[in-house]
N, CA, C and O of each residue as an XYZ file, in Angstrom:
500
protein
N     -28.135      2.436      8.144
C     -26.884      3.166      8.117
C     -25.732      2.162      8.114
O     -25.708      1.262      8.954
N     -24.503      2.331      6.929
C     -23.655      1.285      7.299
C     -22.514      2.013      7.740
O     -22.289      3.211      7.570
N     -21.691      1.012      8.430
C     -20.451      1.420      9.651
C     -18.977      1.068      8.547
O     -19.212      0.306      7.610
N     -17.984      1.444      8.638
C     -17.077      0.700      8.138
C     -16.538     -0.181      8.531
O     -16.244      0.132      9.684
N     -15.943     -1.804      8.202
C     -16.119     -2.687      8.605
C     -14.420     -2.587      9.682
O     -13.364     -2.148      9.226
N     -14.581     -3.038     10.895
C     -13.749     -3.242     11.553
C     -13.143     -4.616     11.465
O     -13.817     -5.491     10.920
N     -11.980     -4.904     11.926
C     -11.312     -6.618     11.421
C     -10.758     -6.844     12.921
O     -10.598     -7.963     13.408
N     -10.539     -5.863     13.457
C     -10.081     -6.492     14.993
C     -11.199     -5.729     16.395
O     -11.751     -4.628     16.361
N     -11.251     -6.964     17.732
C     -12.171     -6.746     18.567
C     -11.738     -5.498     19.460
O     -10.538     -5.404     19.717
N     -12.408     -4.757     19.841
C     -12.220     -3.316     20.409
C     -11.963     -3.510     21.737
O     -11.673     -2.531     22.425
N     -12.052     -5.270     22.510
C     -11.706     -5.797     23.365
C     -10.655     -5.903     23.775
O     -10.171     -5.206     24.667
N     -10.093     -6.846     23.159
C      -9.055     -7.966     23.033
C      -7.846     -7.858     21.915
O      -6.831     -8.554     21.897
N      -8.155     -6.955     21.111
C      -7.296     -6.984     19.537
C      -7.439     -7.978     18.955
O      -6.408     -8.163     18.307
N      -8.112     -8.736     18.800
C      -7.824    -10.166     18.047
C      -8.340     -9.948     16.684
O      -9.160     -9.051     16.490
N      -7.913    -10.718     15.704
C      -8.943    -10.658     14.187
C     -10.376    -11.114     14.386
O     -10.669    -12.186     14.915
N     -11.261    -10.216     13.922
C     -12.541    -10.913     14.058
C     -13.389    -11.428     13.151
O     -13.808    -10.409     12.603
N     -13.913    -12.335     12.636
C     -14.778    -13.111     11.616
C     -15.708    -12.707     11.257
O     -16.448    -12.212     12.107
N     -16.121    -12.707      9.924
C     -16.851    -12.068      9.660
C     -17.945    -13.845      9.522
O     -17.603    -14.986      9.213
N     -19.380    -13.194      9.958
C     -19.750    -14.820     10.436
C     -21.234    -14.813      9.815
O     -21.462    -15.974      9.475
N     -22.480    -13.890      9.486
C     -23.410    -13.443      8.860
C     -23.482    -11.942      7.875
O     -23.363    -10.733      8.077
N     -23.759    -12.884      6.682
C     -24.264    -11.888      5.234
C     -25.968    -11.640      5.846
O     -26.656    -12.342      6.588
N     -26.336     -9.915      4.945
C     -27.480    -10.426      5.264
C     -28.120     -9.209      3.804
O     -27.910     -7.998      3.876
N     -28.763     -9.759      2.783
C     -28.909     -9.172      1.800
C     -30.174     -8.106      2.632
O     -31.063     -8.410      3.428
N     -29.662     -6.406      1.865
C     -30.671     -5.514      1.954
C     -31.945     -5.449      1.577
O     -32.793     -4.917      2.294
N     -32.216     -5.974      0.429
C     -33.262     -6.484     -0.297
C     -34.312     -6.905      0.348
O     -35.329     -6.449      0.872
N     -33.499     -8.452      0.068
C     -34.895     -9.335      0.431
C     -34.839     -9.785      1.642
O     -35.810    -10.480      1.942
N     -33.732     -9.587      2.788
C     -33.508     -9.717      3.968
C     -33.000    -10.987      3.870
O     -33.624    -11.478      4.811
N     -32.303    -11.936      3.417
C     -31.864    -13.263      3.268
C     -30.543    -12.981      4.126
O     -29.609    -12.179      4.110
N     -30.912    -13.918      4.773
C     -29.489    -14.190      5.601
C     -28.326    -15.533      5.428
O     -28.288    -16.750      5.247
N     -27.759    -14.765      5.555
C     -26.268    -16.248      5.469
C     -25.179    -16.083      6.205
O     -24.211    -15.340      6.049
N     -25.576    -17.252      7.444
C     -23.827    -17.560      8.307
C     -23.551    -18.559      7.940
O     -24.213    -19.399      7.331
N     -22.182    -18.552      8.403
C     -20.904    -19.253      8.390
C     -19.812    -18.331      8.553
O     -20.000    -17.116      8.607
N     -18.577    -18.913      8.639
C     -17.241    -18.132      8.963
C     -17.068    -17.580      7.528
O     -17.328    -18.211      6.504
N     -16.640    -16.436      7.589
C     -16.263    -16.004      5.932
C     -14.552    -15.265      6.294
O     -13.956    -14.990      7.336
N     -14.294    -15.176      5.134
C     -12.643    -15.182      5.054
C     -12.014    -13.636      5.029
O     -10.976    -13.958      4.452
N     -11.877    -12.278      5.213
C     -11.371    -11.264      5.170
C     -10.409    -11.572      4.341
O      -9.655    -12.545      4.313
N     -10.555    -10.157      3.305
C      -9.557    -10.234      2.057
C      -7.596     -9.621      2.804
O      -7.449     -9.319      3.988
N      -7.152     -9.610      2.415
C      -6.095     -9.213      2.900
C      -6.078     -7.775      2.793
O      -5.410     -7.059      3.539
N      -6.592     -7.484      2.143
C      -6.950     -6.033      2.063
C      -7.973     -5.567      3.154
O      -7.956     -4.376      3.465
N      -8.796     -6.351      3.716
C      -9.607     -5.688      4.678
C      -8.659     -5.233      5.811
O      -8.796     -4.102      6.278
N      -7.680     -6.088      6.280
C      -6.781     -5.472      6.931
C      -5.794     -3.971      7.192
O      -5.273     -3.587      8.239
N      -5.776     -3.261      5.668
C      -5.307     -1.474      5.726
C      -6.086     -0.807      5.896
O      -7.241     -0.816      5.470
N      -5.470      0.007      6.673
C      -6.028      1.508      6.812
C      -6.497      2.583      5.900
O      -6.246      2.762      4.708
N      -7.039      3.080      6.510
C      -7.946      4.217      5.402
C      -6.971      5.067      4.874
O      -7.460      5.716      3.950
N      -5.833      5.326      5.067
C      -4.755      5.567      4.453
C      -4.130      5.330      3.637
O      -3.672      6.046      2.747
N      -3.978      3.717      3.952
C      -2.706      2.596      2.749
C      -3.861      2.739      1.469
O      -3.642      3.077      0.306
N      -5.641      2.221      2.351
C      -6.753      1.748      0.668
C      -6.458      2.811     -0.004
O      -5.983      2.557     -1.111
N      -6.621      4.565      0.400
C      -6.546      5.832     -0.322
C      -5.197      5.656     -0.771
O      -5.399      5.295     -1.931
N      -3.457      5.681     -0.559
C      -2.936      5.168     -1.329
C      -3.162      4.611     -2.775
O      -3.140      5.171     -3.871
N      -3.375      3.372     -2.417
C      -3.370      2.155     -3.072
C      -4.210      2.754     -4.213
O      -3.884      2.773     -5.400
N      -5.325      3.233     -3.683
C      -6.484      3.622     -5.037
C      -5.871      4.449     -6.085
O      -5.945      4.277     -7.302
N      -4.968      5.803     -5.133
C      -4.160      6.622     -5.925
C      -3.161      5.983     -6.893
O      -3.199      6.138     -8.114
N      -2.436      5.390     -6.355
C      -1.717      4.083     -7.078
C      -1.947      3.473     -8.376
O      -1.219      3.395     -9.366
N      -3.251      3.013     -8.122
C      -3.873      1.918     -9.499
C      -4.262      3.117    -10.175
O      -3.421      3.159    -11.072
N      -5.109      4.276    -10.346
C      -5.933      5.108    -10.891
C      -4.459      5.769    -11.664
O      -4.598      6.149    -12.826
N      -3.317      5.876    -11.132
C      -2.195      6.223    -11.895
C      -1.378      5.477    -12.615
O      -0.275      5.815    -13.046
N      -2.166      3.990    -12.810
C      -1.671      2.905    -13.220
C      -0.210      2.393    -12.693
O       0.447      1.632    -13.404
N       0.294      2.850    -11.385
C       1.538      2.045    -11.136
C       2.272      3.400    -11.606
O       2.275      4.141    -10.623
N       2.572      3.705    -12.132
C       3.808      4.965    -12.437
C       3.746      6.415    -10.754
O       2.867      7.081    -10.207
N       5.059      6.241    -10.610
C       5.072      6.433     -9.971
C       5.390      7.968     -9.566
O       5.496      8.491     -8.456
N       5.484      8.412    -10.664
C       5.977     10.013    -10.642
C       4.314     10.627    -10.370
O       3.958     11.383     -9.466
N       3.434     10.003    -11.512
C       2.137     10.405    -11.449
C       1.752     10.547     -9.689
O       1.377     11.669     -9.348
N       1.826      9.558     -8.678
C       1.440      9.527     -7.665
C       2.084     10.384     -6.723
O       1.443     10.941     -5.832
N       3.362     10.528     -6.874
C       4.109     11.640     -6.507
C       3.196     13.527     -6.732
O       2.974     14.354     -5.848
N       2.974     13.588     -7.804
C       1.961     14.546     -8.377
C       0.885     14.725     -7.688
O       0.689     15.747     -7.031
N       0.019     13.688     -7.767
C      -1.179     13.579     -7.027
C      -1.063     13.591     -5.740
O      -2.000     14.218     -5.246
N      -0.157     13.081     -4.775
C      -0.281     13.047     -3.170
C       0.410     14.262     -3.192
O       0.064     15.011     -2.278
N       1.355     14.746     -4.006
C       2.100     15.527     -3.659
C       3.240     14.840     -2.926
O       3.985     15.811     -3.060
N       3.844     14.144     -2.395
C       5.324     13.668     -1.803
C       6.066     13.122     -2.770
O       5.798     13.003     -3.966
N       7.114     12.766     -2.112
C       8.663     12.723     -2.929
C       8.613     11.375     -3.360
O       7.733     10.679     -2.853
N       9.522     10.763     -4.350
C       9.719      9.415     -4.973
C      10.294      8.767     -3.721
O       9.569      7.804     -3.469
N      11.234      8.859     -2.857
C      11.429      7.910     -1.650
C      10.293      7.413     -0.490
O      10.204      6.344      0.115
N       9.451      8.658     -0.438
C       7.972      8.941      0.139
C       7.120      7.590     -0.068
O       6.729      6.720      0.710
N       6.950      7.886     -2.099
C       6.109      7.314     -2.377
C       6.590      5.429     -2.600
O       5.731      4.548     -2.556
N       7.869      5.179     -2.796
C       8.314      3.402     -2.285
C       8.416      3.356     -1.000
O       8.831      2.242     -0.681
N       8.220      4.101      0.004
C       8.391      3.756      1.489
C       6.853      3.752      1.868
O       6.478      3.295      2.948
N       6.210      4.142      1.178
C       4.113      3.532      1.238
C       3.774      2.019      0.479
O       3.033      1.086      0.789
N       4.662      2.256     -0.620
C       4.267      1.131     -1.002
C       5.227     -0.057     -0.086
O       4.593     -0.809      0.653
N       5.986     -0.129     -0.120
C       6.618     -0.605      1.199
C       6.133     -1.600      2.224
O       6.011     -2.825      2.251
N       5.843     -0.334      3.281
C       4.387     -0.716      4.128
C       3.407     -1.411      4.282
O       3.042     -2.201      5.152
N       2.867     -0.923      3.039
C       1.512     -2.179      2.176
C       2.296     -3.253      2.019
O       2.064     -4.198      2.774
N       3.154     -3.359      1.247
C       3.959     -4.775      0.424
C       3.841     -5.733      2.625
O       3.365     -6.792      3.036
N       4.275     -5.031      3.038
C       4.697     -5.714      4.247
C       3.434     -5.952      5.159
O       3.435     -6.970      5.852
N       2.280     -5.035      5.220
C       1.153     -5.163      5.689
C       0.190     -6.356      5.052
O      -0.772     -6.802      5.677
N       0.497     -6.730      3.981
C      -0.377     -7.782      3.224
C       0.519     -9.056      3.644
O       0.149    -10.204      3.399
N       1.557     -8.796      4.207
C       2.155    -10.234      4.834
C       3.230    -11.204      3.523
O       3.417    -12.402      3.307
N       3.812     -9.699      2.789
C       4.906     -9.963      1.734
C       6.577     -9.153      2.648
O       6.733     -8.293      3.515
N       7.404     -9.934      1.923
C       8.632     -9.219      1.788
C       8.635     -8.280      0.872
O       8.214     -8.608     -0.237
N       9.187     -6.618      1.113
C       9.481     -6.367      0.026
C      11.194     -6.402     -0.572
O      12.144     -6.095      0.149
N      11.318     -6.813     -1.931
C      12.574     -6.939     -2.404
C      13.333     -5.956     -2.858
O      13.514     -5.768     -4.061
N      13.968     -5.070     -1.708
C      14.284     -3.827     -2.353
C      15.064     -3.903     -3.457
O      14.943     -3.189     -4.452
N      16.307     -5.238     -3.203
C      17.612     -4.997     -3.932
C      17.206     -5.165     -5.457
O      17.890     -4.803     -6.415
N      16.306     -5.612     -5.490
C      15.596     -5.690     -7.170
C      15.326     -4.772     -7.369
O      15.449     -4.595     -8.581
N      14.892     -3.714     -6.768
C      13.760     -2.478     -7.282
C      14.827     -1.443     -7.276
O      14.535     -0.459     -7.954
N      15.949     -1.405     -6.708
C      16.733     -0.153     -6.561
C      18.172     -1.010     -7.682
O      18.541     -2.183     -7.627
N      18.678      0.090     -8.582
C      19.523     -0.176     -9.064
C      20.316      0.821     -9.275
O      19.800      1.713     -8.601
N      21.498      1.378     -9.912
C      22.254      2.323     -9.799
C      21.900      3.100    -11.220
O      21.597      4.285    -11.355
N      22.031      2.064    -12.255
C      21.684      2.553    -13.705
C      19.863      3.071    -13.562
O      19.499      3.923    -14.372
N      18.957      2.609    -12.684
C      17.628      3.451    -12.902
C      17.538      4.188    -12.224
O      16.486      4.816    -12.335
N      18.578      4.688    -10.985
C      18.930      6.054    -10.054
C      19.083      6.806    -11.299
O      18.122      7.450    -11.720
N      20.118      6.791    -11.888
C      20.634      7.578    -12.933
C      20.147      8.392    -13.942
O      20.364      9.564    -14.250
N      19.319      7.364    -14.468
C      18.189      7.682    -15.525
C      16.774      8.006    -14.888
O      15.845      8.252    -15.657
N      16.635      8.014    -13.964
C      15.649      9.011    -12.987
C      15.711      9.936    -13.229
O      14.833     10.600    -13.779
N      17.358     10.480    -12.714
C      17.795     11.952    -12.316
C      17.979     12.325    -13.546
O      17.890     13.553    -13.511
N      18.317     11.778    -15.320
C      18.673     12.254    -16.217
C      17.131     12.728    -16.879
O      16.932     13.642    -17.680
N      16.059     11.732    -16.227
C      15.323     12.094    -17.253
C      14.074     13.081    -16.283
O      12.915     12.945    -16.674
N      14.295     13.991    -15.125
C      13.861     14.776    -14.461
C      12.881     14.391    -13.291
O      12.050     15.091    -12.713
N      13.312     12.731    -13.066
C      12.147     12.095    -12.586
C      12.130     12.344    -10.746
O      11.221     12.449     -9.923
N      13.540     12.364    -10.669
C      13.761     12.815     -9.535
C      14.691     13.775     -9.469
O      15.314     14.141    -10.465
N      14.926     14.435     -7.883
C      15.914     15.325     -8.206
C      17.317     14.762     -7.104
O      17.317     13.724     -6.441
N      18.199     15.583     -7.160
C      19.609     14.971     -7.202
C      19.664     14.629     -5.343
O      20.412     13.764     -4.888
N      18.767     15.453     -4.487
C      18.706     14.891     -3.358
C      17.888     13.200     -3.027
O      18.131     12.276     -2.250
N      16.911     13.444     -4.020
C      16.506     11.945     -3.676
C      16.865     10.560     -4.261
O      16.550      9.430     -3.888
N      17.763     11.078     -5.486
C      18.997      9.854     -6.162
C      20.128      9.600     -4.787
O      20.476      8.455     -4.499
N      20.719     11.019     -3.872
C      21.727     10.660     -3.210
C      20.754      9.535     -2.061
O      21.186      8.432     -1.725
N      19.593     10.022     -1.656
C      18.583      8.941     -0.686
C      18.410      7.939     -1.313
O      18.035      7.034     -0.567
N      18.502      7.624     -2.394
C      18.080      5.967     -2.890
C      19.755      5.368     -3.001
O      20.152      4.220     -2.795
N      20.505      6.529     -3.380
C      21.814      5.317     -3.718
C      22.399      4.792     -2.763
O      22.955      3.694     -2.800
N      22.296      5.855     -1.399
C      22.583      5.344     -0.125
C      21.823      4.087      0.857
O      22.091      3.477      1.892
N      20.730      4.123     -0.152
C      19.510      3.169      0.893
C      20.063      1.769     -0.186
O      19.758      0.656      0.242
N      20.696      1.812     -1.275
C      20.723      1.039     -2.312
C      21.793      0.369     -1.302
O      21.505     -0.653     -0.680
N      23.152      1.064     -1.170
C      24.423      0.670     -0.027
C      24.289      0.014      1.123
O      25.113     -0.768      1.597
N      23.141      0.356      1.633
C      22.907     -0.285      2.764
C      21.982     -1.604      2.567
O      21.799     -2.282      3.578
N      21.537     -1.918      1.664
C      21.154     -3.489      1.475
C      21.941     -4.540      0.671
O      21.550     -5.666      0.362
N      23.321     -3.866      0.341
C      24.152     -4.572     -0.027
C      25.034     -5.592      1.180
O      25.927     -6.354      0.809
């Protein structure tokens, strides 16, 4: 039976190592310290995200669709992740006034969540 893999001790909190492979097969074993992807680190939440994410290739209305939540919703997850993998995220790049605009012109969002981005846009100025 396999468990899902835990990354911190149920002790102590600390990160924990992953330290023996051991093939199902032929029973071959292999230690040493091995490295956790940065991804082993999210939650069963952010990976389901994330999967939703790629499977919608990055567009973001699609994911909106599929989870069902709002376009501010869905950059305040990705967000999270961006910051959980141990990145900055760069809002002032990603928010602009001319792609608020053409959001709302081209039905992508609606006029409450252009006034939530242009205001979140103001405040990182």
């Amino acid at each position: 039976m396999s468990h899902p893999l835990i990354t911190n001790c149920p002790v102590c909190s600390n990160q924990l190592k992953i330290t023996r492979l051991q093939c199902s097969h032929c029973h071959t074993k292999i230690e040493n310290e091995f490295e956790l992807s940065k991804f082993a680190s999210l939650g069963q939440v952010q990976l389901h995200f994330i999967e939703i994410f790629l499977k919608c290739r990055g567009n973001i209305k699609e994911v909106e669709k599929e989870l069902g939540i709002s376009y501010p919703t869905v950059r305040g997850k990705l967000d999270d992740i961006i910051f959980s993998l141990g990145f900055t995220p760069n809002k002032k790049s990603e928010i602009d006034r001319k792609k608020i605009v053409s959001m709302l012109e081209k039905g992508e969002i609606i006029a409450d969540e252009a006034i939530l981005l242009l205001k979140e846009e103001e405040s990182y100025k």
